[in-house]
NUTOR-286955 format. One record per residue (C-alpha): x, y, z; residue in three letters. Coordinates in steps of 0.05 Angstrom, whole numbers, plus 5000, padded with zeros to 4 digits. Example, Ala and Ser with C-alpha at 12.3 -4.5 7.8 and 13.67 -1.06 7.14 Angstrom:
// residues 2
524649105156ALA;527349795143SER;
END
This chain:
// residues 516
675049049463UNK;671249389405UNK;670549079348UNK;675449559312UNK;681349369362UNK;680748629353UNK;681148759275UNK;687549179284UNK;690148549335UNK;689248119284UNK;692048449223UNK;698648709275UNK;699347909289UNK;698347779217UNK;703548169202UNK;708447999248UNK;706747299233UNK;708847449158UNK;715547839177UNK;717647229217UNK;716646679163UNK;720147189107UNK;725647269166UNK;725746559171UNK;725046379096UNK;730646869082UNK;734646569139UNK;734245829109UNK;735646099034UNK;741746509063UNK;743345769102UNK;742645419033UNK;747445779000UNK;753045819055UNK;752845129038UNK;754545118974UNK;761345258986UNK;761644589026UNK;766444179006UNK;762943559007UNK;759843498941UNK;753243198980UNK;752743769024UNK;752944178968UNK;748643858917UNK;742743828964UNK;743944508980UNK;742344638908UNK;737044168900UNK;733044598974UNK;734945308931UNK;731345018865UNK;724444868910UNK;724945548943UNK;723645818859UNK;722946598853UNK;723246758927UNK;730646628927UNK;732146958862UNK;734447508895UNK;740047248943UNK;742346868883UNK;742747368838UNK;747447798887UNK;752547118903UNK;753747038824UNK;759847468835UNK;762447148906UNK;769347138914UNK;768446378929UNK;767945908859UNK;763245358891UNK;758445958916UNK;758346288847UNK;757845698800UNK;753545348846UNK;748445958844UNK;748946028774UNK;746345258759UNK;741045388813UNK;739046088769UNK;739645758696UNK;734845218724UNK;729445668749UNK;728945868675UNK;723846308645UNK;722846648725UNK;729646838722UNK;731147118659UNK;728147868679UNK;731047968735UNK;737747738710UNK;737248258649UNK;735648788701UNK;741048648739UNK;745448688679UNK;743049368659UNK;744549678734UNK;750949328736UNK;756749818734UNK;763149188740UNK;764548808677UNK;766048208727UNK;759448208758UNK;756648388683UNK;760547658665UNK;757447368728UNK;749447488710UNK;751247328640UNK;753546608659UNK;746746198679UNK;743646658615UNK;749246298569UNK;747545648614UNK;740345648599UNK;741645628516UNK;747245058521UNK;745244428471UNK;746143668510UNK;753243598529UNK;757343138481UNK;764042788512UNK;769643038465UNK;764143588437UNK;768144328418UNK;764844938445UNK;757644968418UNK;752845558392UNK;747945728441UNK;741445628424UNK;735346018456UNK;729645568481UNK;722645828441UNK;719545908518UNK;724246318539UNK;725246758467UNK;721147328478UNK;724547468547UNK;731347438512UNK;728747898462UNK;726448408502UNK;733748338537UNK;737048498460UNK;737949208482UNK;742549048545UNK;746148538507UNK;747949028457UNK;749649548512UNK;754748968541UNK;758048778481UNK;760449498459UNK;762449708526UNK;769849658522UNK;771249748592UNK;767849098608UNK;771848468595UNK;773248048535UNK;769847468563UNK;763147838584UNK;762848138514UNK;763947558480UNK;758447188515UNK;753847738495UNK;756047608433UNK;754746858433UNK;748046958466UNK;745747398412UNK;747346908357UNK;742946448394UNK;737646838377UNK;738446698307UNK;734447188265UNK;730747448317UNK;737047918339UNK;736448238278UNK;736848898311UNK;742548728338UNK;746948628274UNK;750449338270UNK;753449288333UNK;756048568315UNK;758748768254UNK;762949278292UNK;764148768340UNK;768048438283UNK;772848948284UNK;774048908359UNK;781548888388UNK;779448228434UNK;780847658409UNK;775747298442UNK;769747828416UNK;771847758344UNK;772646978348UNK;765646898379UNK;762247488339UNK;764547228277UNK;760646588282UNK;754946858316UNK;753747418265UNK;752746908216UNK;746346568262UNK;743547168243UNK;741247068168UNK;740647568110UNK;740848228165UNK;746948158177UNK;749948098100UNK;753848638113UNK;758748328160UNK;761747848098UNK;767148408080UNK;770148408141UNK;769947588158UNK;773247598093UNK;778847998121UNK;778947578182UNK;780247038150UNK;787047198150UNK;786947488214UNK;793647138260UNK;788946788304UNK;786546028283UNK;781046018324UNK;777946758288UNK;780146418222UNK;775445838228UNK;769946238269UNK;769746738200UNK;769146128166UNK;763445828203UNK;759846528195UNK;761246498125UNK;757745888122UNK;752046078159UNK;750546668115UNK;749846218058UNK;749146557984UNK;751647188007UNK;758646908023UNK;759846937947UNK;763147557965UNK;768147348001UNK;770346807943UNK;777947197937UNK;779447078018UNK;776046308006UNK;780246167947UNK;786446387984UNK;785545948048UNK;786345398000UNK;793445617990UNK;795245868055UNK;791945528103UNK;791244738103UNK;786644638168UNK;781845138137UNK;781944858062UNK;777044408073UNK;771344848100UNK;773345358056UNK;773044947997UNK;765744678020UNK;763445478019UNK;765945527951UNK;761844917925UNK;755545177966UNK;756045837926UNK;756745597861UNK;765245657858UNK;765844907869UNK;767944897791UNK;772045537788UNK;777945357749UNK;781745807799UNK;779545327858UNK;781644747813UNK;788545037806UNK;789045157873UNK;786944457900UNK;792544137845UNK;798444567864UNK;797044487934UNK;795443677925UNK;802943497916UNK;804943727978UNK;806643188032UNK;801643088079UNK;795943488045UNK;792943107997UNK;792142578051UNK;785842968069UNK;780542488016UNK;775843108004UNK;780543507954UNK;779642837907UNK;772942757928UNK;772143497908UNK;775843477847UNK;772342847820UNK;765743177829UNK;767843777790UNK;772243507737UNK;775843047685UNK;780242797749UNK;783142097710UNK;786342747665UNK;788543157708UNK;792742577747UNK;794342297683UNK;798442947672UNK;801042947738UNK;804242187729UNK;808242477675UNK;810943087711UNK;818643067726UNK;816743307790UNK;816642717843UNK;812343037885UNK;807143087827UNK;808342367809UNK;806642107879UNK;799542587886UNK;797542227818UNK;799441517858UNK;794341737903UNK;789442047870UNK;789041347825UNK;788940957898UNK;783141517919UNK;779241317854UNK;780540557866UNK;775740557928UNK;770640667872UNK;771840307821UNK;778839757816UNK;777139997737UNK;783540447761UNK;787439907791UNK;792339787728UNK;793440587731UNK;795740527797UNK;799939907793UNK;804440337739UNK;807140727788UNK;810640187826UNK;817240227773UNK;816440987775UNK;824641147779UNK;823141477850UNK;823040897900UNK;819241417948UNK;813141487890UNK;813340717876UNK;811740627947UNK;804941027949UNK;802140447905UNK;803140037975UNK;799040508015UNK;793540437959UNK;793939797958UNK;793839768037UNK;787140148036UNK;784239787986UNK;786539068033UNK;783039418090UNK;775839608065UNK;775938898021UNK;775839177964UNK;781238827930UNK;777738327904UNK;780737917852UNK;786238357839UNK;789338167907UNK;794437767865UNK;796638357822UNK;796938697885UNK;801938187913UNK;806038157856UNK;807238937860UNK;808938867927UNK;813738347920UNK;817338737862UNK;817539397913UNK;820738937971UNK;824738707920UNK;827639287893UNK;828939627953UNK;833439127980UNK;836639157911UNK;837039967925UNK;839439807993UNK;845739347969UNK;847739757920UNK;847940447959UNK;845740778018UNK;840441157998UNK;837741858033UNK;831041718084UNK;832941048089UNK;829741018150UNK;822841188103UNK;826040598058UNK;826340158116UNK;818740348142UNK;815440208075UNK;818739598064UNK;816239268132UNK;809139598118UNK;809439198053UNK;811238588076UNK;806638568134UNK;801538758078UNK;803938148033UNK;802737688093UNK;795637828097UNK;794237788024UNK;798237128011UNK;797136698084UNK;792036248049UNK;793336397979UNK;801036357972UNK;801336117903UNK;803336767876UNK;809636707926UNK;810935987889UNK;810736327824UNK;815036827846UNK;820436327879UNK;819536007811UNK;820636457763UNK;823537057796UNK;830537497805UNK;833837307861UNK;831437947907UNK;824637677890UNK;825536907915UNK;828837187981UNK;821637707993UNK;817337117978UNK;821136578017UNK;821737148080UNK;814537208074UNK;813336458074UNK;816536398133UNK;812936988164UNK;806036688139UNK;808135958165UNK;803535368181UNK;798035788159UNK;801835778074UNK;801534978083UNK;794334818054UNK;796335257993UNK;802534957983UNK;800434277981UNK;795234537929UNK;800234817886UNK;803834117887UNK;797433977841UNK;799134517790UNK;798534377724UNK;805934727715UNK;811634377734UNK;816234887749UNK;810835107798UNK;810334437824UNK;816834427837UNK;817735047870UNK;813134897921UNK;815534147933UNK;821934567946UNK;818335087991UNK;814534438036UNK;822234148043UNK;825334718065UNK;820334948112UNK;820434298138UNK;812934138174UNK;813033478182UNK;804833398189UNK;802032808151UNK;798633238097UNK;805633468081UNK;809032848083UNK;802732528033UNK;803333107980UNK;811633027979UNK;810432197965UNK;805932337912UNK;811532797887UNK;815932227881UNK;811231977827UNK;810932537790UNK;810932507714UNK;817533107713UNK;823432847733UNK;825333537766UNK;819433477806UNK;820732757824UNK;829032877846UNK;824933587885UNK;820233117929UNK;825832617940UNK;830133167966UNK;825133478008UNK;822732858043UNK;829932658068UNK;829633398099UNK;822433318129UNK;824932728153UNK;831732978188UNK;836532628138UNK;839833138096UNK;840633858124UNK;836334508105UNK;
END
């Protein structure tokens, strides 16, 4: 055999040697991803894992399973494409550009949109994508197709979108892209404007000129484009100033959005606008709004706010009466300077207003910042309990079921502040109205063993109508512990002669002889 021959042999054997392993390769990469549609989630995860070490070489019969009529097949292809990366993003872009179905357009766009996700967060809403710096310049040169997919209206909502999205995680590197998104914002999808919106703002000063029309979309019937315009808004920064007239008018319309809204304003300068102020007072007195803290916190950051409430606690209006109750309890979790202010508003003539000064107080019990103005606070709350059973004997008033609510709220309230303090419930039994004695000898009871210790203090007291009352309070509750029993002998010594008949009484009921 010439020398000539044997080279041909070999190169013919080489060859046929090299169409059998790609025959083979392909056959084992076409094995691997039958068996991602396994439904054992073993099966189908090491099926992944063998596709992942094939890299590049099975790019290809990934990249034409992204659309497979089975969901394990396509989704598992697509996790095995985003993690090959920077390999794949070429040949995913050129497979978008000859793509002629918006479905199989959606399908190529999915491990793309994969490869930009941030971490996953439990609980987490929808996040931007972001665009990892090593694989940038790829997604640049891809701008083009993106473009071409997003104002294709025969392809689907969901594809464009995702363009869209993908785009914005460019940030301003899609700067070329920024006409076509601000038409985009105009789109009849839903989906496309809600996603645009927000992405169009990732894209910095180029794309300015989409603020006129996420101004009109914030009023656009859709909640989800509202609050994407909004987070575009945001992200253009100064140049939302334009938009101040929609802003101003989400604070009125649209009380989800207010907040936001209202932070745009402030970040462009508005924060102060007496229109804004306006709008954050006449929409503070209705029910359930002000609840949200940052209109106060707003308001007291931008002006006289002690005023303005001040003018509100002397409105006719209930409604206006109660917002100043809480604007008072708002500033009292920064300084209890405002305590007294709130306290007036427990005789306000509306039982419904009077009872906002136990939510402040309530709050104020909670973060421990009551201080020593937890008996003022008890006082207040004995006078509200009071009242409304008054209210409740005389007449059956409207939302008594409200009535009934706040009263157990402040009595439950008026536990905690007076279990080891109750000498502001003696004082009470002592000296006050007869609705008054019945709160503070309900919440005695509810308080029990736990009152004792102050009791027997207040058997000490250097007044002897409040010694007294409690020697009256340890008989009729009735513990019959030693401590008791000791402070209701030295009663029986006392220099008042009240005092003296009070202990003699109460021992005989400690002790079973003479009925409760």
């Amino acid at each position: 055999m010439s020398k000539g021959v044997a080279v041909a042999v070999v190169a013919l054997a080489t060859a046929i040697a090299l169409v059998a392993y790609r025959l083979h390769r392909d056959a084992q990469i076409a094995a691997s991803i039958t068996r991602l549609a396994s439904s054992s989630r073993e099966i189908a995860t090491a099926a992944e894992a063998e596709l992942v070490a094939w890299g590049p070489v099975a790019l290809p019969a990934l990249i034409d399973v992204l659309d497979a009529t089975d969901d394990s097949t396509r989704f598992g292809a697509a996790r095995v494409v985003s993690d090959l990366g920077a390999t794949a993003v070429p040949h995913l872009f050129a497979a978008i550009a000859s793509a002629t179905r918006g479905e199989r357009v959606e399908a190529l766009l999915r491990p793309l949109a994969w490869m930009c996700m941030p971490p996953y967060r439990p609980g987490a809403r929808l996040a931007p994508l972001v665009v990892p710096p090593a694989l940038a310049s790829d997604f640049v040169a891809g701008i083009p197709t993106l473009v071409a997919v997003l104002e294709n209206a025969h392809y689907p909502g969901s594809a464009r979108s995702e363009a869209a999205r993908l785009l914005g995680g460019l940030s301003e590197a899609a700067a070329p892209a920024a006409p076509a998104m601000i038409r985009a914002l105009s789109d009849p999808d839903l989906a496309v404007r809600m996603f645009t919106a927000s992405a169009v703002g990732r894209l910095g000063p180029c794309a300015a000129g989409a603020v006129p029309r996420l101004e009109q979309l914030l009023a656009d019937p859709d909640y989800s484009v509202r609050e994407n315009a909004l987070l575009g808004l945001r992200q253009l920064g100064p140049a939302a100033v334009a938009a101040q007239a929609g802003l101003i008018g989400l604070l009125a319309d649209d009380r989800l959005l207010a907040e936001p809204a209202l932070a745009i304003l402030a970040g462009v300068g508005l924060g102060g606008d007496p229109r804004v102020e306006a709008m954050l007072i006449e929409r503070a007195v209705v029910p359930g709004y002000i609840e949200l803290p940052w209109v106060f916190e707003h308001l007291s950051a931008n002006v006289d706010l002690v005023a303005r409430l001040d003018v509100l606690g002397r409105s006719p209006d209930r409604a206006r009466r109660a917002c100043a109750a809480r604007g008072f309890a708002f500033l009292c979790t920064r300084s209890l300077e405002h305590f007294g202010r709130l306290m007036t508003f427990a005789t306000d003539s509306d039982w419904t207003v009077a009872s906002e000064v136990k939510s402040g107080i309530w709050e104020l019990e909670a973060e421990g910042r009551l201080g020593d103005r937890r008996d003022e606070g008890a006082r207040t709350l004995l006078a509200l309990v009071a009242r409304i059973d008054a209210e409740a004997r005389v007449k059956r008033l409207d939302e008594t079921g409200n009535r009934d609510f706040a009263r157990a709220e402040a009595m439950r309230l008026l536990v905690a502040l007076c279990a080891k303090t109750p000498r502001i419930l003696v004082a009470s039994l002592a000296r006050g109205d007869d609705a008054t004695r019945v709160a503070s000898m309900e919440v005695l009871e509810a308080i029990g063993a736990t009152a004792m210790p102050g009791l027997i203090e207040v058997t000490g007291d250097e007044d002897s109508v409040m010694r007294r009352a409690a020697t009256i309070v340890l008989g009729l509750v009735g513990d019959t512990s030693a401590a008791v029993t000791e402070a209701l002998r030295r009663g029986l010594e006392d220099s008042d002669g009240d005092v003296r008949r009070a202990a003699e009484k109460a021992l005989r009921r400690v002790r079973g002889e003479e009925e409760r």
